[in-house]
C-alpha positions in Angstrom: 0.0 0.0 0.0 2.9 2.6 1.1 4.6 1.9 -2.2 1.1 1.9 -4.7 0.2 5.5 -2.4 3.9 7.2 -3.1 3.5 6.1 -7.0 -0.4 8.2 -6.8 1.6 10.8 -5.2 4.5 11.1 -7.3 1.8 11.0 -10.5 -0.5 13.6 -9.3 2.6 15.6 -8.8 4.0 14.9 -12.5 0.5 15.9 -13.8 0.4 19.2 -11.7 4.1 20.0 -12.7 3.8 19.0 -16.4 0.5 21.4 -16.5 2.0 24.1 -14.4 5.5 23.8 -17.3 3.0 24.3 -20.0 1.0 27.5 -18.2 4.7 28.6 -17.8 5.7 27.8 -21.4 2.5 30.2 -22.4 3.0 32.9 -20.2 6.9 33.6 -21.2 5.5 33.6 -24.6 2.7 36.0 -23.9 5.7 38.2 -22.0 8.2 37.9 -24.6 5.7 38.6 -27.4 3.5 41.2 -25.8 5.7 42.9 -22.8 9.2 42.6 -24.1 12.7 41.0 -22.8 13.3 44.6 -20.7 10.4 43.9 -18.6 10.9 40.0 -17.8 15.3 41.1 -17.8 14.4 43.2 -14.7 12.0 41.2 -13.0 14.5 38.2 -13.2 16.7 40.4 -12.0 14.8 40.5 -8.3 13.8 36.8 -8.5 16.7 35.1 -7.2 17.1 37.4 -4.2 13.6 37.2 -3.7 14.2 32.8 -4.3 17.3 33.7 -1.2 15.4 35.6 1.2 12.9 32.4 0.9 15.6 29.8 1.6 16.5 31.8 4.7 12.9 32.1 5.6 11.8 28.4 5.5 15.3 26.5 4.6 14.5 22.8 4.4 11.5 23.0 6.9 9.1 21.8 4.9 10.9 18.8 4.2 11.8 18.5 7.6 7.5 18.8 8.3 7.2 16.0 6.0 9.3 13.2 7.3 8.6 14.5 11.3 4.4 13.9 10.5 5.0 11.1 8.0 6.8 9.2 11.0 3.8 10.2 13.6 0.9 9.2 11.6 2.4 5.9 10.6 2.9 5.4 14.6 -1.4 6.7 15.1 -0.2 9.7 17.2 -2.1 12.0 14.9 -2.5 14.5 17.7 1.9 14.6 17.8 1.8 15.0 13.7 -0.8 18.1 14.4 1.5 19.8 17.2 4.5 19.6 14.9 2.5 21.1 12.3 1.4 24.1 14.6 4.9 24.9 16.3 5.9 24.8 12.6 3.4 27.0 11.3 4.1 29.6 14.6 8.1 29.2 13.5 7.9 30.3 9.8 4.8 32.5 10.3 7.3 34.8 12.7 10.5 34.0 10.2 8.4 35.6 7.3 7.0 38.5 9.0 10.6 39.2 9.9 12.3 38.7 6.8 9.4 40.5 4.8 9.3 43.5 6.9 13.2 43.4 6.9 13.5 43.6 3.7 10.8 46.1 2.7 12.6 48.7 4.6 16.0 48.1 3.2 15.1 47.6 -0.2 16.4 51.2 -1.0 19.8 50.5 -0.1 19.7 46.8 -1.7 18.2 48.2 -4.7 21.1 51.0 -4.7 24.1 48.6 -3.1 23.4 45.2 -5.5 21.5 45.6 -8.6 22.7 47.0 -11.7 19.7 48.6 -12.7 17.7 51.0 -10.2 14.3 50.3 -12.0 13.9 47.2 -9.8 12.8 49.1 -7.0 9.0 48.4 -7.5 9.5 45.5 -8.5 11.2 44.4 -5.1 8.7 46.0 -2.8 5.8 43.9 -4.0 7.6 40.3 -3.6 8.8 41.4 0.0 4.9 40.4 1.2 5.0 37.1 -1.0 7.7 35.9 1.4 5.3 36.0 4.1 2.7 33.8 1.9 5.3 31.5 1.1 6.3 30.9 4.2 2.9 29.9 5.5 2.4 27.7 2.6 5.6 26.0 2.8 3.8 24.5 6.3 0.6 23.3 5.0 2.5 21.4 2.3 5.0 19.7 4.3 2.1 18.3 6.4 0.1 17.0 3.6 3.6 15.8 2.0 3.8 13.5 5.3 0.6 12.2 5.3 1.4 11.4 1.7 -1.5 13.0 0.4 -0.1 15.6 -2.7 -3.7 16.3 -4.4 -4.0 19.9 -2.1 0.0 20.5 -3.4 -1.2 19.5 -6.4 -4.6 21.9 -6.7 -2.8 24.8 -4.9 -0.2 25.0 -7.5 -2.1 24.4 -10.6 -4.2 27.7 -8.7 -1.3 29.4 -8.3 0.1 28.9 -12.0 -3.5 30.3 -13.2 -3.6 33.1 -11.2 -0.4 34.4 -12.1 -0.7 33.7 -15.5 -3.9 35.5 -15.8 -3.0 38.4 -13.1 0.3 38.9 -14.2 0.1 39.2 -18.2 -2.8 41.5 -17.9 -1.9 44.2 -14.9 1.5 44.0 -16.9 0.3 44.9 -20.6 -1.9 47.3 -18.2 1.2 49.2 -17.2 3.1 48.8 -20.0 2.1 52.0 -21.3 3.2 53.8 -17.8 7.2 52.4 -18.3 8.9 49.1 -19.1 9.8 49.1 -15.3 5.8 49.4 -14.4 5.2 46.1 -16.5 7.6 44.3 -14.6 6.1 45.0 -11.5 2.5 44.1 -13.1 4.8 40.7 -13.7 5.6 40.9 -9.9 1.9 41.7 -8.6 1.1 38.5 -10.7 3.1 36.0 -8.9 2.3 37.7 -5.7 -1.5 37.1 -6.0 -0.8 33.7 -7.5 1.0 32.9 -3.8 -2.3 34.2 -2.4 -4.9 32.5 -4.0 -2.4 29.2 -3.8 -2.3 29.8 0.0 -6.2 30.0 0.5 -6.5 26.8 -2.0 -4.2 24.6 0.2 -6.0 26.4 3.4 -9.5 25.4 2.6 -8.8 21.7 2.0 -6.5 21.3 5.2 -9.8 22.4 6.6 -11.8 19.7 5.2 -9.0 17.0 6.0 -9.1 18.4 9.6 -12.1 17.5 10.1 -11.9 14.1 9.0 -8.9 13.4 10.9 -10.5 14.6 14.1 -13.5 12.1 13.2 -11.6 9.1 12.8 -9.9 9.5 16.1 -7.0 11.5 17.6 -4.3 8.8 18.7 -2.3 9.6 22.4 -1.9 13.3 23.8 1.5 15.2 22.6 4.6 14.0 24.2 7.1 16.5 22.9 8.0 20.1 23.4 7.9 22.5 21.5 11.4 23.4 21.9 12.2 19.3 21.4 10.3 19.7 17.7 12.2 22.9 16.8 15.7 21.1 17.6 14.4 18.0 15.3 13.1 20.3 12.8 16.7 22.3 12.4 18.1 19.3 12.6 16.5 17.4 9.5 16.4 21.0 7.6 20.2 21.9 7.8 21.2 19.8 5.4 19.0 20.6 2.8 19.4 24.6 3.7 23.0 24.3 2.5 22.1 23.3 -0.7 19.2 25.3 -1.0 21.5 28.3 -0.2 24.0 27.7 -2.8 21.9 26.8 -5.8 19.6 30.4 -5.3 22.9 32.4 -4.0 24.2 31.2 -7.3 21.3 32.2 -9.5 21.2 35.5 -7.6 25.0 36.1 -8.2 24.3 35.6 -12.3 21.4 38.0 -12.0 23.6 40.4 -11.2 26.6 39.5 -12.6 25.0 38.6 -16.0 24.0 42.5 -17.2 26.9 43.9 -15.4 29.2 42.0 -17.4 27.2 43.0 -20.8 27.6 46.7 -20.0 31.6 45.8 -20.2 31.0 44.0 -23.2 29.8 47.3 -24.6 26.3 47.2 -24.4 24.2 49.7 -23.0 22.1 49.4 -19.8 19.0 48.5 -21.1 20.3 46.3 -23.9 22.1 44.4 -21.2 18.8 44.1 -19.6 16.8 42.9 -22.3 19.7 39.9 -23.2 19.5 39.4 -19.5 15.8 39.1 -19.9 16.2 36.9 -23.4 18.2 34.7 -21.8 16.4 33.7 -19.0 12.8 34.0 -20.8 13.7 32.1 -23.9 16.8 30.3 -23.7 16.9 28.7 -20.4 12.6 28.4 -20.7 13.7 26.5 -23.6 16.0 24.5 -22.2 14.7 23.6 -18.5 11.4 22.1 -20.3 12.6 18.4 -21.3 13.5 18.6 -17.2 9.8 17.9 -16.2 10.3 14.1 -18.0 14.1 13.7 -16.2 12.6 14.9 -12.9 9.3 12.4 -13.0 11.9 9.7 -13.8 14.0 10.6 -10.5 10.9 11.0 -8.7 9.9 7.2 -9.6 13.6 5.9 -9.4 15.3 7.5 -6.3 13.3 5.8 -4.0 14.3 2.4 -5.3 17.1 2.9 -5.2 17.5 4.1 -1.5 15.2 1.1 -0.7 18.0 -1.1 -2.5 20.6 0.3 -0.7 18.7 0.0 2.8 18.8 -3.5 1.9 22.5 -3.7 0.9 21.8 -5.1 -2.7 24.2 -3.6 -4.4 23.5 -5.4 -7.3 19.9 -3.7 -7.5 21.4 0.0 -6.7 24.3 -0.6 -10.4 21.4 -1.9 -12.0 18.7 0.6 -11.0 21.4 3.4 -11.0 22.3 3.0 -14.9 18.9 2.3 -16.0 18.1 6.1 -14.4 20.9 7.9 -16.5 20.4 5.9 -19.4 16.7 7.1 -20.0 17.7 10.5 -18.7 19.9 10.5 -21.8 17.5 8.6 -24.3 14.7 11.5 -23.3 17.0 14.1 -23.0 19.3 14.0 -26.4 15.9 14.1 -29.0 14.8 17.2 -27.1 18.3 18.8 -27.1 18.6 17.6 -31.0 15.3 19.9 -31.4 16.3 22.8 -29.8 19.5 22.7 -31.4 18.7 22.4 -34.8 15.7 24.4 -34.5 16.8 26.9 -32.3 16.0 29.9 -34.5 12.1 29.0 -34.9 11.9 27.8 -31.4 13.5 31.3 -30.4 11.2 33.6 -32.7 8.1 32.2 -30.9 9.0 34.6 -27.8 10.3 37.1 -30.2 13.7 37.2 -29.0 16.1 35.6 -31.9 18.7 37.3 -31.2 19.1 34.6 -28.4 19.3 31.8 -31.4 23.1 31.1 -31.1 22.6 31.3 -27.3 20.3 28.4 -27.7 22.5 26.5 -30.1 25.2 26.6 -27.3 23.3 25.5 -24.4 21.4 23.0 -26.5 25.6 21.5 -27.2 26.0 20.7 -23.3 22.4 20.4 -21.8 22.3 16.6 -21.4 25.1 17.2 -18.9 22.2 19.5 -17.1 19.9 16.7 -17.4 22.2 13.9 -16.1 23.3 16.4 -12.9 19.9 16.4 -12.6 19.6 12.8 -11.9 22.8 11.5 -10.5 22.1 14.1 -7.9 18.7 12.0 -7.2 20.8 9.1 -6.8 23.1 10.5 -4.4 20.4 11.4 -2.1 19.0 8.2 -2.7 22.4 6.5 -1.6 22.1 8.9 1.5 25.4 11.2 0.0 23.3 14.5 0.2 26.1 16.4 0.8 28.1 15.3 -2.2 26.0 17.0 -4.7 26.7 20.4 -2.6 30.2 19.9 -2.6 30.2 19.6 -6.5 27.9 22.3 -7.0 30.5 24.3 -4.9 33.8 23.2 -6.7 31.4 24.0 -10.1 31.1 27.3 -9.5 34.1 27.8 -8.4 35.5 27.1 -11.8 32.3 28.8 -13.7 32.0 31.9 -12.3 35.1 33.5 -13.5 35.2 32.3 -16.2 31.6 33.7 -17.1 33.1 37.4 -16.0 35.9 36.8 -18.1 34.4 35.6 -21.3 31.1 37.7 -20.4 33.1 40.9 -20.4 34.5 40.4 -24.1 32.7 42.3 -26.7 33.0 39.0 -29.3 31.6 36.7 -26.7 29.3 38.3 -24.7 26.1 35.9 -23.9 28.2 33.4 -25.7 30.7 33.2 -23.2 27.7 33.3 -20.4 26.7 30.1 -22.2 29.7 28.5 -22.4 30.6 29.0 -18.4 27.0 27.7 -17.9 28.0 24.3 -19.9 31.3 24.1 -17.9 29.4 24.2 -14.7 27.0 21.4 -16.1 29.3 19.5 -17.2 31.9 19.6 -14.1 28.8 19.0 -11.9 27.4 16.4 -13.8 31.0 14.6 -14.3 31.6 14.3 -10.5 28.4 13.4 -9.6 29.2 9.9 -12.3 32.2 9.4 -10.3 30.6 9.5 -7.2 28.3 7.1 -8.2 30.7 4.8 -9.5 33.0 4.8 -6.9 30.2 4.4 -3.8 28.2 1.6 -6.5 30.4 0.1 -8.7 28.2 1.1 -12.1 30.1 0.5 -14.9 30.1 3.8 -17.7 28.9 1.7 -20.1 29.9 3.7 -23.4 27.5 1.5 -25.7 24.3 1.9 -23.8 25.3 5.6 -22.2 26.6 6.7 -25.7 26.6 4.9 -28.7 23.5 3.7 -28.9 21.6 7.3 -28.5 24.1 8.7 -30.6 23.2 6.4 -33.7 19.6 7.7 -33.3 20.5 11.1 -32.7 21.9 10.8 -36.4 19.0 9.4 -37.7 17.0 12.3 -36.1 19.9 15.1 -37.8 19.6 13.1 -41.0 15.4 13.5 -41.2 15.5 17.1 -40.4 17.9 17.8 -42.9 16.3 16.8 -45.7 12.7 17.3 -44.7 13.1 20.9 -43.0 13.7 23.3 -46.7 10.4 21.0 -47.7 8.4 21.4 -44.9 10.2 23.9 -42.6 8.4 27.7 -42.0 5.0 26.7 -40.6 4.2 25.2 -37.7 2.2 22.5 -38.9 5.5 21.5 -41.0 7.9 21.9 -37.8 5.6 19.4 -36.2 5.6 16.7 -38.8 9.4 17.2 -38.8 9.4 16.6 -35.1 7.2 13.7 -35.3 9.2 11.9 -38.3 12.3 13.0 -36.2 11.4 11.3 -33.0 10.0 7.7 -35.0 13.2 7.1 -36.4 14.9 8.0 -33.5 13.1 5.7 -31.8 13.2 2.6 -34.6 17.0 2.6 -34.5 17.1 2.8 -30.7 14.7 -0.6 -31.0 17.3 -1.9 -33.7 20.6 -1.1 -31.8 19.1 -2.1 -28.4 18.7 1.0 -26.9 15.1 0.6 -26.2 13.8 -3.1 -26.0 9.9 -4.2 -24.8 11.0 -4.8 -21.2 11.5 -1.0 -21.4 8.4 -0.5 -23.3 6.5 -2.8 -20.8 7.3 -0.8 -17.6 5.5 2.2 -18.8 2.3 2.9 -16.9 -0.8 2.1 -18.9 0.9 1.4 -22.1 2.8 -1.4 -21.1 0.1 -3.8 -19.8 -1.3 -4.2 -23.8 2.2 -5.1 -25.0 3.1 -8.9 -25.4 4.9 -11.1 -22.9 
């Protein structure tokens, strides 16, 4: 039962991320078409400090809610799982009030002392509040994440995604005509009334489960203290704070490092701030979407793997550990192959092709973003948390001077950005592997890991070659290329070996009709 209830879970999840990727994926169009790369440049600007300010808020609590409740409702003290939840909800309640009032007031000098544009002002003083939302809402889904139930995650973020989507584009094209910097914070007032409506959504059913858990019976009185709970809590959280920390101190470091570096490069304020904008809106939308596939499959995959391990067969980690990476790379190569090839149609459709080469680079070294993605799954699976943080430190370490160097050259520019990015993937990625191998014993094994994609990678090259001056220009020939593209990728995976039935057979709902 545990195992058929994590599998709902982990689906409902999928389905709410997938559909919340596709809102997204519409919404940066409708901004990049309508609004402009300025506007979205200088609210992604604020967005990773905003992303920081939230890691210090809530850190890994939420996780930390999860297994503390998960472990008390498996034991029937449902009155223990409910006080964990309240001295939770009291802890980051009073951490966001701090840190959003905090902030509010010394937004002047942050917006004066960090950024490299002053327009962000605005922009800044409507997220502070969001922080406070968050925060609360963090709570409420760390609970219903321990008593495995991910349907109120699930409706509260689908919510969420609609309201900003909805909110944002249309106070934004509102204000447009008022400033480029008034349309960002129309972007901002989006998100923050997404948070709200989220927050009442995820309210309203821990209402209704409430009540049913006080009808089915409460278990023993509380046995812990409050100040008990708050040790446990730090003491599950820490961990993933430190990661949390470095992955949004990072992104914040690029946000203002990225335009800063442009205006050495010779481009003007503005013009920095619209790459900056391009970049994130376009290039990275672009090429973080194939990640909602790679994430489902570490979503199903990591647990088995930790269970494995739990149970010292090693045998089951090497074999469950390559089967990950492998399909990480079978998914992720077609959808690289795509955006490299078409990167300059793919591009125009947020109106921002002057990103095109930008694309064509990241597209070269994404499957090392996709594999990072994965191995650092398995690591945690394993129980090495730490080791992914330690790579992502030595990463950027590396990285980030390179990307000021290369950044701050007028015949690299974003290039350069791109290429520091690829690095970091790459490094990250590559240590991760030898982690894995060294704690496992998984063979690289360069025919399945390589080869065999490779061959069908060709294939895929080879069709849109010849079919792209014939059908290319039109969206409804781009999509029969893409189609064509993907069927013989997929027949010469089936030829070589890459993909066989068992594969086929372990898909949900497809594989049951396939032969024995």
């Amino acid at each position: 039962m545990p195992k058929r209830t994590f599998v709902y879970g982990a689906t409902i999840l999928l389905g709410a991320n997938l559909l919340n990727r596709l809102l997204g994926f519409a919404y940066q169009y409708l901004i990049m078409n309508h609004i402009g790369g300025e506007a979205y440049g200088l609210f992604n600007m604020v967005f990773p400090i905003y992303m920081l300010a939230l890691v210090f808020t809530t850190a890994g609590i939420p996780l930390a809610i999860a297994k503390m409740v998960s472990e008390e409702v498996s034991l029937g003290r449902t009155l223990q799982a409910q006080s964990i939840f309240r001295v939770a909800l009291w802890l980051l309640s009073l951490s966001g009030a701090i840190v959003s009032i905090g902030l509010y007031f010394l937004t002047p000098y942050l917006v004066h002392r960090i950024f490299p544009d002053p327009r962000v002002l605005n922009i800044f003083l409507i997220c502070t509040p969001a922080i406070f939302i968050v925060s609360i809402s963090s709570v409420f889904r760390g609970y219903f994440q321990g008593l495995q139930n991910m349907v109120p995650t699930a409706v509260s973020q689908i919510f969420e995604q609609i309201v900003r989507v909805t909110v944002g584009y249309t106070v934004a094209l509102r204000l447009f005509d008022d400033g480029v910097e008034w349309a960002a914070v129309g972007l901002a007032f989006g998100m923050l009334m997404g948070e709200v409506v989220g927050l009442l959504a995820i309210v309203f059913q821990y209402q209704r489960v409430k009540a049913k858990v006080k009808s089915k019976g409460e278990g023993p009185k509380p046995t812990y203290s409050a100040r008990h709970i708050l040790r446990k809590l730090w003491y599950l959280a820490s961990p993933v704070t430190a990661g949390r920390l470095l992955s949004t101190g990072l992104s914040a470091l690029d946000a203002m490092l990225i335009p800063l570096r442009l205006q050495v490069a010779g481009y003007a304020a503005r013009e920095a701030t619209t790459l900056f904008g391009q970049l994130g809106g376009a290039a990275f939308t672009l090429l973080t979407f194939p990640s909602v596939f790679t994430f489902a499959l570490a979503t199903s995959l990591v647990p088995a793997i930790s269970e494995a391990a739990a149970q010292c067969q090693f045998n089951v980690v090497r074999a469950r550990s390559a089967e990950a990476i492998r399909l990480t790379i079978l998914i992720g190569i077609p959808c690289l192959i795509i955006l490299f090839y078409f990167s300059l149609p793919l591009t125009s459709f947020f109106k921002s092709t002057e990103i095109s080469p930008i694309l064509r680079v990241l597209a070269l070294g994404g499957i090392f973003s996709y594999i990072q993605q994965t191995t650092t799954g398995i690591l945690q699976g394993l129980g090495k948390v730490h080791l992914p943080v330690l790579h992502s430190i030595i990463a950027a370490i590396i990285r980030i001077p390179i990307l000021i160097y290369l950044t701050g050259l007028p015949q690299w520019g974003l290039r350069g950005t791109a290429w520091a990015f690829i690095l970091g993937f790459f490094i990250t990625a590559a240590l991760n592997l030898m982690a894995i191998v060294r704690y496992t014993g998984m063979p690289l094994d360069l025919q399945r890991f390589v080869l065999q994609p490779v061959s069908g990678a060709a294939g895929m090259l080879l069709v849109f070659h010849f079919l792209d001056p014939i059908l290319g220009g039109h969206v409804a020939g781009y999509v029969s290329e893409f189609s064509l593209g993907i069927a013989l990728y997929s027949v010469i995976l089936f030829i070589n070996g890459g993909v066989t039935f068992t594969d086929l057979r372990r898909l949900p709902w497809i594989g049951k009709y396939l032969p024995h």
